[in-house]
C-alpha positions in Angstrom: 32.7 55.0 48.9 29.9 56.9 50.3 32.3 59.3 52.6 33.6 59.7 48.8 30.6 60.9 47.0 29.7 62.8 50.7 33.3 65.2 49.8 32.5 65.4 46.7 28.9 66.6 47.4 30.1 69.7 50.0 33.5 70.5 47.7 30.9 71.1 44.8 28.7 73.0 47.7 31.8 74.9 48.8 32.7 75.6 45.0 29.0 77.2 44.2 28.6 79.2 47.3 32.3 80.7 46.6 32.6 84.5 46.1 33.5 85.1 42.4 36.4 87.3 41.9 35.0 90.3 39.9 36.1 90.8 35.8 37.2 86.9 36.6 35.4 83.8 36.5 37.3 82.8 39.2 36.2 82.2 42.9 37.5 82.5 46.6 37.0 79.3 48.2 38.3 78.3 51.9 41.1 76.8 51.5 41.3 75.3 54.9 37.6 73.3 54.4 38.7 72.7 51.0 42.0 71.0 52.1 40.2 68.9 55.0 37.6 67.7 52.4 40.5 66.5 49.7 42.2 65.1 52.5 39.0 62.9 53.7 38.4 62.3 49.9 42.0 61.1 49.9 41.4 58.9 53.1 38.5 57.9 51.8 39.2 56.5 48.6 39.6 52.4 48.0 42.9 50.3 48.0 41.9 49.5 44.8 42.5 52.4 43.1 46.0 52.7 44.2 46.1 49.0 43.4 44.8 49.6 40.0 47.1 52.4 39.4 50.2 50.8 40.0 48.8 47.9 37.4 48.2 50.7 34.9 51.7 52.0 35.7 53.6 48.1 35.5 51.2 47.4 32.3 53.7 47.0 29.6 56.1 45.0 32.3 52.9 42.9 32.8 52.2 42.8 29.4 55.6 41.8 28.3 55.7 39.2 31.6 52.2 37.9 29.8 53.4 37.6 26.3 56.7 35.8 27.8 54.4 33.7 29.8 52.0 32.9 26.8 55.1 32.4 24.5 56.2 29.7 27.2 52.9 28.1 27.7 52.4 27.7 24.0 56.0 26.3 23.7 55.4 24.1 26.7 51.6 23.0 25.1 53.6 22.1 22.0 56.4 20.2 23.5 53.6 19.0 25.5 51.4 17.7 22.3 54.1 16.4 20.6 55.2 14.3 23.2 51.6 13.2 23.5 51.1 12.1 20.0 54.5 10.1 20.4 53.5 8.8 23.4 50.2 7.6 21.7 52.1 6.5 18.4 53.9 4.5 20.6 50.9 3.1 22.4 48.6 2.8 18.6 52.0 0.8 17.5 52.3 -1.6 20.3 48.3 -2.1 20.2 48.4 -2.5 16.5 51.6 -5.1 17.3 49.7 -6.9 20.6 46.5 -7.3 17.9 48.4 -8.6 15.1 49.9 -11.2 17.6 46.4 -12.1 19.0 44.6 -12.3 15.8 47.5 -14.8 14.4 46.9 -16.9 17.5 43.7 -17.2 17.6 43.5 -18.1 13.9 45.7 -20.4 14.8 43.8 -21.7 17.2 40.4 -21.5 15.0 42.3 -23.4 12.5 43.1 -26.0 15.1 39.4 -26.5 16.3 38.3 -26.4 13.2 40.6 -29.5 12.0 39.5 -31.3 15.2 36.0 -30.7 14.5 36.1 -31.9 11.1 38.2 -35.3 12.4 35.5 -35.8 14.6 33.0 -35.2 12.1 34.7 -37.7 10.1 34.6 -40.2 12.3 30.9 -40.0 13.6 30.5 -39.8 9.7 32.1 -43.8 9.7 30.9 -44.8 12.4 27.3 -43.7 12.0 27.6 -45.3 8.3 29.2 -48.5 9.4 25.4 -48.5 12.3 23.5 -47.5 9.0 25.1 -50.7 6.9 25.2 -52.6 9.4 20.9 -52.0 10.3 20.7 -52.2 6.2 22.3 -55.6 6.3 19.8 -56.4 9.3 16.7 -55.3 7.8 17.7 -57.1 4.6 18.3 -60.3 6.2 15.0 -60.2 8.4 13.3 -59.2 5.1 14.0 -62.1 3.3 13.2 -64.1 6.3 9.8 -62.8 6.1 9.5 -62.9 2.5 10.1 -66.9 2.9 7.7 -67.5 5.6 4.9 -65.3 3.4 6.0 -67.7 0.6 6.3 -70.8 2.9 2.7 -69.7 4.2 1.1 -68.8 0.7 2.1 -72.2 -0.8 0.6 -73.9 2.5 -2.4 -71.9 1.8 -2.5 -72.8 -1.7 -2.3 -76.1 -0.6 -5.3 -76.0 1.5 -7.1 -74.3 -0.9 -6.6 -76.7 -3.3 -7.7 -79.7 -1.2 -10.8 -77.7 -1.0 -11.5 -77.5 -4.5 -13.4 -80.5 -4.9 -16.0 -78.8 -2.7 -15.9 -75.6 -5.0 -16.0 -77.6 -8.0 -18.8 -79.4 -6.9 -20.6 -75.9 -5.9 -19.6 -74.6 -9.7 -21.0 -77.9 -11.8 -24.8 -77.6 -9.2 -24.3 -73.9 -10.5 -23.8 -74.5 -14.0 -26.8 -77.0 -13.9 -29.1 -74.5 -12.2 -28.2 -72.2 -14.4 -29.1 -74.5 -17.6 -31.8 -75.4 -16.3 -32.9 -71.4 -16.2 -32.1 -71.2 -19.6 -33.9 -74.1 -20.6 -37.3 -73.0 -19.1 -36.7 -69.7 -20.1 -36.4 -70.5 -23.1 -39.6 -72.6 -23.0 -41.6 -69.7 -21.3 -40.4 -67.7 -24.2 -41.7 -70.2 -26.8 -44.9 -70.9 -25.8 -45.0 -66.8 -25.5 -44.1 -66.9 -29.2 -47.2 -69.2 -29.9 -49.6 -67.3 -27.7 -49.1 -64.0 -29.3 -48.7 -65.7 -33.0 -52.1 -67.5 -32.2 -53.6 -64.0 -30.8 -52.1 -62.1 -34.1 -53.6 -64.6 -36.3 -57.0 -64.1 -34.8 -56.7 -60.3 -35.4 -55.4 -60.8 -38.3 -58.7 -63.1 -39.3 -60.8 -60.3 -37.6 -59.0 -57.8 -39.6 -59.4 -59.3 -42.8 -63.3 -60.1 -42.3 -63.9 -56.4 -41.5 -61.4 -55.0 -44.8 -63.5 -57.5 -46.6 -66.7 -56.4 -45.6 -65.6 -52.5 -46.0 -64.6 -53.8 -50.1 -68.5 -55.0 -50.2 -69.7 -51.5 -48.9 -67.7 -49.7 -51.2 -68.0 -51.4 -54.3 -71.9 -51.5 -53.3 -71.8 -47.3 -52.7 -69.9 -47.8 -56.4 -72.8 -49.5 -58.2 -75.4 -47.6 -56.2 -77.1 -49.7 -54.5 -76.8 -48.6 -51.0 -74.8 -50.6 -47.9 -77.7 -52.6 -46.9 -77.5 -56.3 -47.0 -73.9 -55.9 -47.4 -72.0 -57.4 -44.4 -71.9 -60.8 -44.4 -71.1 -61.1 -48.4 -68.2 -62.2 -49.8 -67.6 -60.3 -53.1 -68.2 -62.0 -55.9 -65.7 -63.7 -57.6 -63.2 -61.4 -59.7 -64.4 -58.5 -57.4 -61.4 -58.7 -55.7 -60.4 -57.3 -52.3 -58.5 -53.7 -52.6 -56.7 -53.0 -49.0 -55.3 -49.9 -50.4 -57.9 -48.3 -50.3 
């Protein structure tokens, strides 16, 4: 490519250094020079642009061999597709078919486990409520077994204990006459306590009256003017009588 733009170069030289014709714009070249440079341009040029040529000459052929080609690939990817979504009908059917079986064995087979299951839950079910009754009837019986010995014990204790009342009888009579015997003196104590205060009231109340008899004198003396001398120690005359409320 460079020998190319090189030709190029000196036939544009070649052109511009050219003696114009006169009342022409025409020019005189060399034709010899002129001929050697085309024919080095010529040599000089790529394959590819002979290549490219003939494709620009065979495009409609090459078209037309495209479009045929493109109509047959499209037919092909059709016949292709459809064959492919038979295919995987075919496939989704049977897989649909092979689950179906599947599922119906295995509920089959659920169903079976679960009836065995539920036989042998049955009959743990007995057999663990025949162990129950059967401890039940155990525990009952050993219950009342020890329900007689507490009675059979009890009423031996009873028995003792009443063979020791005599003792406790004894204890609550010496009791009774201990405690009678508190009463008694208490009561006493609180007697002769009855006495002593009546006998120490009756002395105040002696003391008492003496003194309100001796204020009567004073006052009935202050009455008839005559003073409060000389008068303790008098009893008022009689008739004078004794006035406490005052």
């Amino acid at each position: 490519m460079y020998r190319v733009f090189e030709c190029l170069d000196q036939l544009n030289q070649i052109v511009e250094e050219a003696y114009g014709v006169p009342m022409t714009p025409n020019c005189m070249v060399p034709r010899r020079d002129v001929r050697i440079l085309l024919d080095e341009l010529r040599d000089a040029l790529p394959a590819e642009i002979d290549d490219a040529q003939d494709v620009l000459d065979q495009r409609d052929e090459i078209l037309r061999e495209a479009q045929q080609r493109a109509t047959t690939t499209v037919a092909d990817a059709d016949a292709e597709a459809t064959r492919l979504v038979e295919e995987a009908t075919g496939r989704a059917e049977r897989t649909i078919a092979d689950a179906e079986e599947r599922a119906h064995v295995t509920v089959a087979k659920a169903q079976e486990e679960a009836t065995r299951r539920r036989e042998d839950a049955d009959r743990e079910y007995r057999e663990v409520t025949e162990r129950a009754a059967a401890e039940a009837d155990r525990l009952v019986t050993a219950g009342n077994e020890a329900y007689d010995r507490s009675i059979d014990e009890a009423l031996a204790e009873q028995r003792r204990l009443i063979s020791e009342s005599e003792v406790v009888r004894g204890a609550h009579e010496e009791a009774r006459r201990v405690t009678d015997a508190a009463h008694a003196d208490s009561k006493r104590l609180r007697g002769e306590c009855d006495v002593y205060v009546d006998n120490k009231l009756a002395e105040f109340e002696d003391a008492l009256s003496t003194t309100l008899r001796a204020v009567g004198r004073d006052r009935a003396a202050l009455r008839q003017g005559a003073g409060a001398s000389g008068a303790y120690g008098r009893e008022p005359a009689e008739g004078e009588g004794r006035d406490y409320r005052r």
